[in-house]
N, C-alpha and C positions, 0 to 999 in steps of 0.2 A: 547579253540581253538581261540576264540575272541581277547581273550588277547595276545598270541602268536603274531597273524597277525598285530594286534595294536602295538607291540613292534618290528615288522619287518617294518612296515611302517617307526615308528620313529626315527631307525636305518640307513634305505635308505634315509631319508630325512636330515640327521645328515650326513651319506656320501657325498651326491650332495654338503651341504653347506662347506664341506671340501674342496674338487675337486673346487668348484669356488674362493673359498680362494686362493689355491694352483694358480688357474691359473693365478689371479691377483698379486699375490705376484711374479710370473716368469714374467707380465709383465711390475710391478716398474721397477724388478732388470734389465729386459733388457732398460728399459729407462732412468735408472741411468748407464748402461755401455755404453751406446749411448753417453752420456750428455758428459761421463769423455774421450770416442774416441774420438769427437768433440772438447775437449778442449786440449786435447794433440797434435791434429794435428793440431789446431793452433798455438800453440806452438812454433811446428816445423817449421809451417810455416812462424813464424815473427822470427826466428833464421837464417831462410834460405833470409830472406825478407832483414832483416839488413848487411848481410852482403856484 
């Protein structure tokens, strides 16, 4: 039964470091969609500027 529990623990703790992976990876991606909105609305903005 030792070993059961000992294998449940390792499982739960292999989950958690998933789920933190997971939420760090969702917030590169949203700071790299931030980066490329910020650089398209300038874009815009020196298109609109120049003319």
């Amino acid at each position: 039964m030792k070993t059961a529990s000992k294998e449940l623990q390792k499982l739960r703790s292999m989950a958690e470091r998933s789920l933190d992976k997971t939420a760090e990876l969702q917030q590169v991606l949203a700071q790299i969609e931030a980066t490329l909105s910020r650089a398209e609305l300038e874009k815009v903005s020196q298109k609109i500027n120049s003319k």
